[in-house]
C-alpha positions in Angstrom: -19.0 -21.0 6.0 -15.6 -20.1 6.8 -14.6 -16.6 6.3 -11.8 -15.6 3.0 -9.9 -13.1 2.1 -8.8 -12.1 -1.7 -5.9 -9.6 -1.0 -5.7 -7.5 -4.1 -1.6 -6.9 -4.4 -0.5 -7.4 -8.1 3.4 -8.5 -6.3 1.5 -11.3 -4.3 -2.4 -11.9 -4.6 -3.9 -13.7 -1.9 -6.6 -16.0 -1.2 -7.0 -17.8 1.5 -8.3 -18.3 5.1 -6.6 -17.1 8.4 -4.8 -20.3 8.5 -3.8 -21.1 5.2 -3.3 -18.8 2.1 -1.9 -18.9 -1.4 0.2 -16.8 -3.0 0.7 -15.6 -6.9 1.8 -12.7 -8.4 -0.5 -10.9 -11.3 1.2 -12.3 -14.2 0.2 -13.8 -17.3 1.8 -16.1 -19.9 0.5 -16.9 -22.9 1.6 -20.0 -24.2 -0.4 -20.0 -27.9 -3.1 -21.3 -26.4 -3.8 -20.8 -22.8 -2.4 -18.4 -19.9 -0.7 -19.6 -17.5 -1.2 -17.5 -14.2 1.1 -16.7 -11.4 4.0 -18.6 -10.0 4.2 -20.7 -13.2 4.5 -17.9 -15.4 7.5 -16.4 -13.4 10.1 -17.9 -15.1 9.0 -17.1 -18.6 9.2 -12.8 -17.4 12.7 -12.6 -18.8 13.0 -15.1 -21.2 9.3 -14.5 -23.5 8.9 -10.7 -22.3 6.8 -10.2 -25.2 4.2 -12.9 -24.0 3.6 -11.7 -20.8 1.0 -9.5 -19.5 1.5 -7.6 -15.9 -0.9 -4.8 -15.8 -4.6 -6.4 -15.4 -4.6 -5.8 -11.6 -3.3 -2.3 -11.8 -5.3 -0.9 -14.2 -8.6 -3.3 -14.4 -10.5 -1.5 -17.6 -13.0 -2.8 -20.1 -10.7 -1.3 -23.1 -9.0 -3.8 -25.5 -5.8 -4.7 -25.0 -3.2 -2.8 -26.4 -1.3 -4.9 -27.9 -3.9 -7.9 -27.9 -2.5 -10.8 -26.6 -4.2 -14.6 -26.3 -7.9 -14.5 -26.3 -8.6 -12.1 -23.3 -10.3 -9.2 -24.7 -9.6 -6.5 -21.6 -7.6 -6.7 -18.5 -10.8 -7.4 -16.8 -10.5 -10.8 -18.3 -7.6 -11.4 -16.9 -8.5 -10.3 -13.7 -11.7 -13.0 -14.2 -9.4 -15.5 -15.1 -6.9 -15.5 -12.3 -9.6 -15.2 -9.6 -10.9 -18.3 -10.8 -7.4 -20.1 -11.0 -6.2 -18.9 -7.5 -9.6 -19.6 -5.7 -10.1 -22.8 -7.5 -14.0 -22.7 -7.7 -14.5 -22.5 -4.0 -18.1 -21.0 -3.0 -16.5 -18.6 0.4 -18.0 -15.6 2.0 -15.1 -13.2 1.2 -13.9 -10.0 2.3 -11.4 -7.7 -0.7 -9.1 -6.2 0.4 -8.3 -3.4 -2.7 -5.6 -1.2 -3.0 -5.6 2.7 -2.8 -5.3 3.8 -6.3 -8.5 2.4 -7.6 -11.0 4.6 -8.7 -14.2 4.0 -7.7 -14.5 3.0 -11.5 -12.2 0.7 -10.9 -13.5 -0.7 -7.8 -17.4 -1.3 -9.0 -15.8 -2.8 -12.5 -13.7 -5.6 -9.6 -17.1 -6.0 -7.4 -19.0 -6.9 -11.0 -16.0 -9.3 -12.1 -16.8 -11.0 -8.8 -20.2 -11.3 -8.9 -19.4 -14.0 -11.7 -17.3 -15.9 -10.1 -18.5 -18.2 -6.7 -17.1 -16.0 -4.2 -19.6 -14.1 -2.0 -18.2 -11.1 -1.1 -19.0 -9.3 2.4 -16.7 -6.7 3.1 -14.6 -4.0 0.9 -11.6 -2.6 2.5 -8.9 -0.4 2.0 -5.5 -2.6 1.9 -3.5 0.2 3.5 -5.6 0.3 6.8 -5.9 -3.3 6.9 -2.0 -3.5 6.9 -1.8 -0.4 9.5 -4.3 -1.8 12.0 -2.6 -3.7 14.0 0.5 -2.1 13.7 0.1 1.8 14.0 2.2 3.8 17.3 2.2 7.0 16.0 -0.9 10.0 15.0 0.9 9.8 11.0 1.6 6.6 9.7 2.8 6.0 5.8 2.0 2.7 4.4 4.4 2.4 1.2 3.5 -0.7 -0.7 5.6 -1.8 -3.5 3.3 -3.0 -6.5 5.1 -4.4 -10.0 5.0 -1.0 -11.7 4.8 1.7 -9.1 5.4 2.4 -5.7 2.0 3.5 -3.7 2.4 6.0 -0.7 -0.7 6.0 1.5 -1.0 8.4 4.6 -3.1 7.5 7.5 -4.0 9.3 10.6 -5.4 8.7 13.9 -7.6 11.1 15.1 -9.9 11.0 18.3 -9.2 7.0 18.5 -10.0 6.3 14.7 -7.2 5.4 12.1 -8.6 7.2 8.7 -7.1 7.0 5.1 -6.3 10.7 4.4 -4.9 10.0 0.8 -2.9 7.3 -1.6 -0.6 8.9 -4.1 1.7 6.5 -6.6 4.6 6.9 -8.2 5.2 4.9 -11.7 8.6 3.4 -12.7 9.2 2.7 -8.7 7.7 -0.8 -8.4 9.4 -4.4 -7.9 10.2 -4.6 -11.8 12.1 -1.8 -11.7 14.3 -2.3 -8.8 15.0 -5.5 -9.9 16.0 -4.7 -13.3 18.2 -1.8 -11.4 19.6 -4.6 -9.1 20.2 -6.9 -13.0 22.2 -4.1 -14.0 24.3 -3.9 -11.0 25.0 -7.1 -10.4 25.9 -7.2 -14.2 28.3 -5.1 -14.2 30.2 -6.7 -11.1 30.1 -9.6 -13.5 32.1 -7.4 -16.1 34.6 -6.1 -13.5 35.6 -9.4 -11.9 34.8 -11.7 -14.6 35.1 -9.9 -17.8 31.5 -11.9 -18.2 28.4 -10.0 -20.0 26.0 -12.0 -17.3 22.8 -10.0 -19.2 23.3 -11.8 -22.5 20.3 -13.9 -22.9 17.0 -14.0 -21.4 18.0 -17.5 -19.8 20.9 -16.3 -17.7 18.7 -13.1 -17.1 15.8 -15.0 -15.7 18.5 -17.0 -13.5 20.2 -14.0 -11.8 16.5 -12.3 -10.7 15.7 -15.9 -9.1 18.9 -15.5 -7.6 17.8 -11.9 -6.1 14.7 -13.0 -5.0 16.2 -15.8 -2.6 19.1 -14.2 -1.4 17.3 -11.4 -0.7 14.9 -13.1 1.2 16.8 -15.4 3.1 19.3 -12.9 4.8 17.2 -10.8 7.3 20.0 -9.1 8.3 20.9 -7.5 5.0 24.9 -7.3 6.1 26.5 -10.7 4.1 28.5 -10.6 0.8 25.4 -12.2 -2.0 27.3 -14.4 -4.4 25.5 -14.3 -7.6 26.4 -17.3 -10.3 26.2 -17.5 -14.0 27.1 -19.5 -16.7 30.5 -21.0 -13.9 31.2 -17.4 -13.3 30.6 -16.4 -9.6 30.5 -12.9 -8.2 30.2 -10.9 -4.7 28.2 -8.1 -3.6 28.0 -6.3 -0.7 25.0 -4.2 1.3 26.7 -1.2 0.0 27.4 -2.0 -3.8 23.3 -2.7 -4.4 22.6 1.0 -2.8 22.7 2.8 -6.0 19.6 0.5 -7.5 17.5 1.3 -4.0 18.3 5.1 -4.1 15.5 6.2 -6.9 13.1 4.5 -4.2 14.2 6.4 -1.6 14.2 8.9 -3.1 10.4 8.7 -4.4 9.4 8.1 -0.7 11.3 11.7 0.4 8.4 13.4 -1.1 6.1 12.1 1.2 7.7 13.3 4.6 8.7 9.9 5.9 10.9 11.6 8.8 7.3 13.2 10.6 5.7 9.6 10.2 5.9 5.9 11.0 6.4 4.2 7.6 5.3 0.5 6.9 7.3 -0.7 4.1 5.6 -3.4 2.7 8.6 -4.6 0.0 8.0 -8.1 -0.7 11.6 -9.4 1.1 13.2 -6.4 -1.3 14.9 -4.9 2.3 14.1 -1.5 1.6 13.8 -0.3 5.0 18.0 -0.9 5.1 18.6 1.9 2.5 16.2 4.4 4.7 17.9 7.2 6.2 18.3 6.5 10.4 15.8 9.8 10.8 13.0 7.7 9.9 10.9 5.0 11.6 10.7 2.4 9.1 9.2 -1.2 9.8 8.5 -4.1 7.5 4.8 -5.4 6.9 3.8 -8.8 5.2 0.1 -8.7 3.3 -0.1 -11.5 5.6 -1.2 -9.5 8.5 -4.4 -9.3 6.3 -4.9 -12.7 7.2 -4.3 -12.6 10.7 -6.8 -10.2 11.2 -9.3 -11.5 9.1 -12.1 -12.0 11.6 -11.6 -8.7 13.1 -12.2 -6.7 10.0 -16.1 -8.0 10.1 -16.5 -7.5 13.7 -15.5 -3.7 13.8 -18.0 -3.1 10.9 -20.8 -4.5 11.5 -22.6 -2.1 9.6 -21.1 -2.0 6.5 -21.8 -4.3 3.1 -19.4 -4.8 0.5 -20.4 -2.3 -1.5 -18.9 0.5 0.4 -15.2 0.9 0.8 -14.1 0.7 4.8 -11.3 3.5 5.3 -11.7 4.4 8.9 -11.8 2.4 11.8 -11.5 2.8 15.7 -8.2 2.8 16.8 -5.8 4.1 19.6 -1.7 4.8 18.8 -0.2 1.8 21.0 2.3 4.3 22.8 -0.7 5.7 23.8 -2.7 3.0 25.4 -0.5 3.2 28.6 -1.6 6.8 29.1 -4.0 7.4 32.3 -6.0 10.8 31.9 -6.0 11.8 35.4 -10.2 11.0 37.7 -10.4 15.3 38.5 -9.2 16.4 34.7 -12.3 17.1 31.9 -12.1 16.7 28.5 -13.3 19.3 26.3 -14.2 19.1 22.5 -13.7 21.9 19.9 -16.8 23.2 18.6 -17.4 26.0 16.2 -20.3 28.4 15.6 -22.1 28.1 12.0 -25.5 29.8 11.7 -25.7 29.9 15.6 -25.2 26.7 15.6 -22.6 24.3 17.3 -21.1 21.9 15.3 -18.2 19.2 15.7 -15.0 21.3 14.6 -13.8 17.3 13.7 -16.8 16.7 11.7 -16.7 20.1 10.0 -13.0 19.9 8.7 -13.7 16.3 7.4 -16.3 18.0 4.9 -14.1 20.8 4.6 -10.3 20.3 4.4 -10.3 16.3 4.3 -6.6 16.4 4.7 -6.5 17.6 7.4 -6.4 16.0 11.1 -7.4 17.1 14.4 -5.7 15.7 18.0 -7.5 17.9 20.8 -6.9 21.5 20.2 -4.2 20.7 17.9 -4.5 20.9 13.6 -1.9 19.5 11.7 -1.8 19.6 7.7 -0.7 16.3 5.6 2.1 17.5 2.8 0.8 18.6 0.0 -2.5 19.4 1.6 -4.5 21.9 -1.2 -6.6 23.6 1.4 -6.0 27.0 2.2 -6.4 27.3 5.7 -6.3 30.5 7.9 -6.0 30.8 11.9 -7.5 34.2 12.9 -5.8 35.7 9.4 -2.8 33.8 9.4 -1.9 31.1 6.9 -1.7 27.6 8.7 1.6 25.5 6.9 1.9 22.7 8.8 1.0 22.6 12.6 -1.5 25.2 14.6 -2.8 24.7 18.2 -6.5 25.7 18.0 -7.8 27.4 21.1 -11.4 28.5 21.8 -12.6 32.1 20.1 -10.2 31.5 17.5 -11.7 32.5 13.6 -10.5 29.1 11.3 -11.3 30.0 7.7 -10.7 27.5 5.0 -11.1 28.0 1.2 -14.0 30.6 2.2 -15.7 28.8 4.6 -15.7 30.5 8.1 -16.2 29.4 11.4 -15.4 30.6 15.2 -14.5 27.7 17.5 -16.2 27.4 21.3 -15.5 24.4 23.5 -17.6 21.9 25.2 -16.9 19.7 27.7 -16.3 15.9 26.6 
């Protein structure tokens, strides 16, 4: 049976195999007597706002909808509905790939919404580190993924050759719905200046100018050509610098996050956000599609794991870091640390301990916003501390005196 993936993105779900795959994004018409899922429904976003549904995949929950629309009675309906219309009945061992934010709530309530449909799920993984895989260089990597309602910020590390989730935070009001309806207004009010033209007057000619973004956008990789936006026999040009001001509230969201100590993968859907980033950081575009490409891969490097439990760590090595040669006469050695006379993996102790925490060698590093108080032989640890044996680490109470062994 050949091998699927159902990539949980509510901008762009995907099913498909590593050679073929289908798009939609998770949206919902209801025409008075059916939904319509998807690419169909797009058009109908501006023009019957009131008929659309857009949050099922972000918030999948048994509670009735609010307001009740159609015959669905929760978003988990939806979520049943749309699995069955993008996967078209097919019976496919499948792999999920799940997004960061889910509780695990949220993720058994998906897993039982499965379970009736004819997909045979094998494997549960973490979206962010299936994106990051192939394309980590550096020991923090920020995997930003713009969803329809909110921008989530994951941070990964790698650690002792393993790429591990440390945490996914979102930020509401930052998704693809909002920067478009920032870009609407923009570009509407080029329309007034050149053209004395109101071009957000009706849903119609609304509808029209977001098509418009979405293909310009997406079919000028460079990002540095006028965009000529028509309506109604009215045209209008834009430049790279006039759209800034809708982009900046992004930016500015992913500030918080420390993007300048990190490699960020923006994965933005052909929205070019990586142009407005500041030249400090290292910003690269990801497609979900790398999912796919991967696909077998996923399976192979856990061959132990069901799809019951979410995969959020696996082995990896920075690819600057490949090329390195540790010299034949040089040893390795490990930091351990004394606990009831006993020696313990300082690695494995700070995972249980301070789980935001990473460790490279000798050297502990701290993600932002880490809540872990953390002590060096008495002094506070903010951000970076090289870790050398004898040294007292102390965190939230717990004590522990580090030795070394050799690797």
């Amino acid at each position: 049976m050949t091998l699927h993936l159902l990539d949980i993105n509510d901008c762009k779900l995907g099913f498909g195999t590593s050679q073929q795959q289908d798009f939609h994004p998770g949206i919902a018409y209801w025409d008075g007597n059916n939904y319509i899922f998807g690419e169909p429904a797009r058009p109908k976003l501006k023009r019957c706002p009131t008929d659309m549904l857009h949050r099922y995949w972000m918030q999948p929950a048994l509670e009735p909808l609010t307001p009740p629309l159609g015959n669905a009675r929760h978003n988990a309906d939806l979520v049943h509905a749309q699995v069955d219309q993008i996967t078209q009945g097919h019976v496919a061992e499948t792999l999920i790939a799940v997004p960061g934010h889910y509780s695990d709530e949220q993720l058994s309530l998906i897993l039982g919404i499965l379970q009736a449909t004819k997909l045979e799920p094998v494997r549960l993984i973490h979206r962010s580190i299936g994106i990051s895989y192939s394309q980590a260089k550096a020991p923090r990597v920020l995997h930003l993924e713009l969803q329809l309602h909110q921008l989530a910020a994951t941070e990964l590390h790698i650690v002792d050759r393993e790429l591990t989730v440390k945490r996914t935070t979102t930020v509401a009001g930052q998704g693809l719905f909002a920067l478009r309806d920032r870009l609407l207004q923009v570009i509407n009010s080029v329309f007034i200046d050149q053209a004395r033209f109101d071009a957000l007057r009706s849903g119609k000619d609304e509808q029209d100018l977001a098509d418009q973004i979405d293909k310009l956008l997406a079919a000028n990789p460079t990002f540095e050509a006028e965009y000529y936006f028509h309506c109604q026999g009215h045209t209008v040009a834009l430049d790279h610098e006039q759209l800034r001001p809708a982009y900046q509230p992004i930016i500015d969201a992913i500030t918080r996050f420390g993007p300048a100590q990190a490699q960020c993968l923006i994965e933005d859907h052909n929205f070019k956000v990586s142009h407005f980033c500041p030249t400090a950081w290292t910003t690269e575009t990801v497609d979900s599609r790398t999912l796919f490409d991967q696909l077998t891969a996923w399976v192979e490097l856990t061959p132990n794991n069901d799809a019951f439990t979410l995969i959020d760590t696996l082995p990896c090595e920075p690819q600057e870091a490949q090329a390195q040669v540790t010299p034949s006469g040089s040893v390795q050695t490990l930091p351990f640390g004394l606990s009831n006379y006993k020696a313990i993996p300082l690695k494995q102790w700070l995972k249980h301990q301070a789980p935001s925490a990473s460790l490279d060698g000798w050297a502990l590093t701290l993600s932002s916003n880490a809540p872990e108080l953390i002590t060096v032989n008495g002094r506070l640890v903010s951000r970076q501390q090289k870790l050398t044996p004898g040294d007292t680490i102390n965190i939230n109470g717990s004590v522990m005196t580090l030795i070394e062994i050799g690797g």
